[in-house]
VEXSE-278302 format. One record per residue (C-alpha): x negated, y, z. Coordinates in steps of 0.05 Angstrom, whole numbers, padded with zeros to 5 digits, always signed. Layout:
REM residues N
XYZ
...
This chain:
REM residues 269
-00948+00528-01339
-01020+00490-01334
-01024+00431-01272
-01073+00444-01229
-01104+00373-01211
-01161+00359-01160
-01222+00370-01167
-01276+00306-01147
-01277+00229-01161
-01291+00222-01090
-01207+00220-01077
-01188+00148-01112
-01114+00129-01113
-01081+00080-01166
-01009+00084-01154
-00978+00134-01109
-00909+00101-01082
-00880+00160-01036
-00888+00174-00963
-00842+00206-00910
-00869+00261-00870
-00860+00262-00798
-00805+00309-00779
-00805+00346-00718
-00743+00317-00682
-00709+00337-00618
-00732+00278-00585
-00801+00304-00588
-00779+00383-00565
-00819+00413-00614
-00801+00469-00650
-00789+00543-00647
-00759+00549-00584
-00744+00622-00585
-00729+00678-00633
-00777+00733-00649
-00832+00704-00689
-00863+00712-00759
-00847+00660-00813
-00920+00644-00820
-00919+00632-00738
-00851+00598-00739
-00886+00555-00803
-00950+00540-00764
-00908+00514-00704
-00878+00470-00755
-00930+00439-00789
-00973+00420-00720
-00893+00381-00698
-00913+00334-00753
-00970+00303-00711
-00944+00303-00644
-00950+00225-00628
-01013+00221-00676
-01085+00205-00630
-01126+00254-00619
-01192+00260-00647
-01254+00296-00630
-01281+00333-00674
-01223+00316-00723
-01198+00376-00763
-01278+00398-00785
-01306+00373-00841
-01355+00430-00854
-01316+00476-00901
-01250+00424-00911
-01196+00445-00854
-01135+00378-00844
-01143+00313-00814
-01214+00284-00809
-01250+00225-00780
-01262+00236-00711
-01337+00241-00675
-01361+00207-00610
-01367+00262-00556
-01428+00237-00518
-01403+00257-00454
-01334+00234-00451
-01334+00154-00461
-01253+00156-00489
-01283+00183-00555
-01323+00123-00572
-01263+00100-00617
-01252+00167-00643
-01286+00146-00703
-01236+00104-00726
-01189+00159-00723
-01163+00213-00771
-01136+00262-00734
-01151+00331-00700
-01189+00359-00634
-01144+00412-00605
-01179+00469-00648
-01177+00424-00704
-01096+00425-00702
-01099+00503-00690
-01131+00506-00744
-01092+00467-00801
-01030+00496-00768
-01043+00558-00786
-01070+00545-00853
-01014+00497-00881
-00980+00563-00864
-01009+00618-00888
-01054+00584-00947
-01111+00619-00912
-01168+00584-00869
-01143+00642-00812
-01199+00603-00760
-01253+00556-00801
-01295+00510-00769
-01321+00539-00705
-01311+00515-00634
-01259+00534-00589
-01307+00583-00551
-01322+00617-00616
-01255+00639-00647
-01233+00668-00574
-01296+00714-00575
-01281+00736-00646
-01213+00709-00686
-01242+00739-00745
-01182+00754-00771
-01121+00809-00762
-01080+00796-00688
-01053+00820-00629
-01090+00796-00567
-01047+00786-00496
-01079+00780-00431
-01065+00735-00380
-01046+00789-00333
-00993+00804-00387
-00954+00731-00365
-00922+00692-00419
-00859+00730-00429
-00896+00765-00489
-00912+00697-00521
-00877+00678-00582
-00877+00611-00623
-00937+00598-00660
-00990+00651-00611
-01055+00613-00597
-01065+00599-00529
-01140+00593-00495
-01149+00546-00435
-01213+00545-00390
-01239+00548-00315
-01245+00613-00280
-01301+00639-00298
-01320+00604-00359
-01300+00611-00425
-01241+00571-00456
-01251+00504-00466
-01184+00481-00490
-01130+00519-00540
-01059+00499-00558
-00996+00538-00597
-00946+00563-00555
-00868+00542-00577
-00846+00585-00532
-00789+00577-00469
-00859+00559-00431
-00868+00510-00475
-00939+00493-00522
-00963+00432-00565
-01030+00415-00564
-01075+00361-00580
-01112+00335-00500
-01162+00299-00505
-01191+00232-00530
-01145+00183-00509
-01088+00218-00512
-01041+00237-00566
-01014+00313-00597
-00951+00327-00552
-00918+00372-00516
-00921+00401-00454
-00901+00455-00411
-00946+00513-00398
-00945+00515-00326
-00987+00455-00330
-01049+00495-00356
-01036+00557-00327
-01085+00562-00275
-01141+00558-00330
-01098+00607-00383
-01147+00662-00409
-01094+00686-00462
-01072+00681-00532
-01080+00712-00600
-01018+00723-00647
-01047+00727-00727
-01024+00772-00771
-01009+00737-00831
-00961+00719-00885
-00936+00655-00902
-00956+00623-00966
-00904+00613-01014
-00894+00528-01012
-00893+00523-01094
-00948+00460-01089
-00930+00434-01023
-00889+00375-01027
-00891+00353-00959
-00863+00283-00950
-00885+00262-01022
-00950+00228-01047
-00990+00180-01017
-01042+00194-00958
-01120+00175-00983
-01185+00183-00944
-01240+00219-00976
-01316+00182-00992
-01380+00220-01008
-01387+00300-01007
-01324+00310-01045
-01311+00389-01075
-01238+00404-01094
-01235+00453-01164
-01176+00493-01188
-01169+00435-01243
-01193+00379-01268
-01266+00415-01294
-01330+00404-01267
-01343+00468-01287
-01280+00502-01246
-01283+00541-01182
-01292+00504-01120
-01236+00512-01072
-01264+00470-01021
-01329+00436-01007
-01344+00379-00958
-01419+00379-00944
-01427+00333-00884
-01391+00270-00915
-01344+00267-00857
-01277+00234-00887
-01212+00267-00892
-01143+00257-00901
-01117+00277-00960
-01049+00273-00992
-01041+00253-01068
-00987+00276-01105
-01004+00256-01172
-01055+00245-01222
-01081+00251-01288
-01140+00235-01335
-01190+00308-01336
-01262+00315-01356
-01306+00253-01356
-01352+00263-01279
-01411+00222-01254
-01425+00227-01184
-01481+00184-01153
-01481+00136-01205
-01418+00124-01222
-01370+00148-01277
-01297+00164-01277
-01248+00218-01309
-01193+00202-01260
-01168+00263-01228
-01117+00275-01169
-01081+00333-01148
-01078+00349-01074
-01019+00394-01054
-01045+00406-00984
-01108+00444-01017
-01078+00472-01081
-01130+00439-01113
C-alpha cells in the first residue's frame, strides 16, 4: 500500500517525539451524555472534548479553505481579542466546524459565519425548532444562540442531559455548560446527516503538533503535481499534527528549496 505524505514545504518538522492527546475525562463532563445518537454525532462530540480548557480564539478554526486550529484575529469591537493572535485555537463556529469534520472526513460547514450556516447548512439534516424544547436534542446536534429578534450570533454542540460545549468568547476557554444558561437566546439546532469516516490515518495522540508558514496546499502525496486536498490562501497559520515524514519530489516555494515532506493525519494529506 503507497503512504500518502503531505503535500507543501510550508509544514517543517525535524524530529517528531510523540504527543498525548487530550482525553475527554469525567472531570471535565464531556461526553455523550445520552443514548440515541449517530456515530458520526457521538464522534463529533468527541473530538470538540479534546479542547475543552484550550482559549478561545476569534476567528480561529478559518483559514480560508483549511478547517482545525488556526491563529486567532483581533475582533475590533471586543478589546479581549487583542491577544487572540497569539492563539491557536477556535471561535465557537470554528470548533463546530472541525468537530464535525474530524468526524465525518467531510468539511459538513466550511468557512462561513455563524449567521450563514443557520440560514442554509448546506448539507443533509434535520432541523428542530425551539418551540420543539430540547427533549429532541441528541449529542452532537448544533445548537444556534442569538437575541430575539436577530439572527444567531453564537452556536455550540449539544451533549445532551441539557448539557452543550462550546467555545464563549475571547477570554474565555472551550467548556461546558448547561443549556439553560443560553436558553433565552436558543433559535434551534441542526442534526447532520452523515457518516463517520473510517479512522485508518488518524492517529490521534501521536505525532508532533507544527504551525503552518506561507500559503501552504496539502496534496494526496508527496507531488507537486498531485491533487490538492486543501489550500490555505490567506496565510493565516494553523495547527497541524505531523505524524511522519519522508523525502518526495524536490519543491521551491518563494525562494527556497526543499524535498522534505510530512504527512498530516488530521487532513489525509
Amino acid at each position: 500500500m503507497r503512504l500518502l505524505v503531505a503535500a507543501l514545504v510550508t509544514v517543517v518538522s525535524l524530529g517528531l517525539p510523540a504527543v498525548s492527546a487530550t482525553p475527554a475525562t469525567a472531570a471535565t463532563g464531556c461526553a455523550p451524555l445520552q443514548s440515541g445518537a449517530s456515530a458520526a454525532a457521538e464522534a463529533a462530540v468527541e473530538v470538540a472534548c479534546r479542547y475543552v480548557g484550550k482559549q478561545y480564539a476569534w476567528g480561529g478554526g478559518h483559514a480560508q479553505g483549511m478547517p482545525g486550529p488556526s491563529q486567532g484575529q483581533i475582533d475590533r469591537t471586543d478589546p479581549a481579542s487583542y491577544a487572540d493572535p497569539e492563539l491557536w485555537s477556535f471561535d465557537c463556529i470554528g470548533l463546530v466546524r472541525w468537530a464535525w469534520y474530524k468526524a465525518t472526513g467531510r468539511d459538513l460547514i466550511t468557512e462561513r459565519t455563524t449567521q450563514a450556516t443557520f440560514a442554509a447548512p448546506g448539507y443533509a439534516h434535520t432541523k428542530f425548532l425551539k418551540s420543539q424544547g430540547s427533549g429532541v436534542l441528541l449529542p452532537g446536534d448544533i445548537m444556534y444562540f442569538g437575541p430575539t429578534g436577530f439572527g444567531p450570533t453564537h452556536v455550540a454542540i449539544y451533549l445532551g442531559n441539557g448539557r452543550m460545549v462550546e467555545a464563549p468568547q475571547s477570554g474565555a476557554q472551550i467548556q461546558v455548560n448547561n443549556i439553560s444558561a443560553r436558553w433565552e437566546r436558543y433559535q434551534g439546532a441542526f442534526r447532520p446527516h452523515a457518516d463517520v469516516t473510517p479512522t485508518v490515518w488518524s492517529w490521534d495522540g501521536r505525532g508532533s503538533y507544527q504551525k503552518t508558514w506561507g500559503q501552504p496546499n496539502l496534496r494526496q502525496d508527496s507531488n507537486t503535481g498531485s491533487r490538492i486536498n486543501f489550500t490555505n490562501g490567506n496565510g493565516i497559520s494553523v495547527q497541524t499534527r505531523v505524524l511522519c515524514q519522508r523525502v518526495g519530489e524536490r519543491a521551491t516555494v518563494d525562494g527556497m528549496v526543499n524535498n522534505v515532506w510530512s504527512f498530516l493525519p488530521d487532513y489525509h494529506s
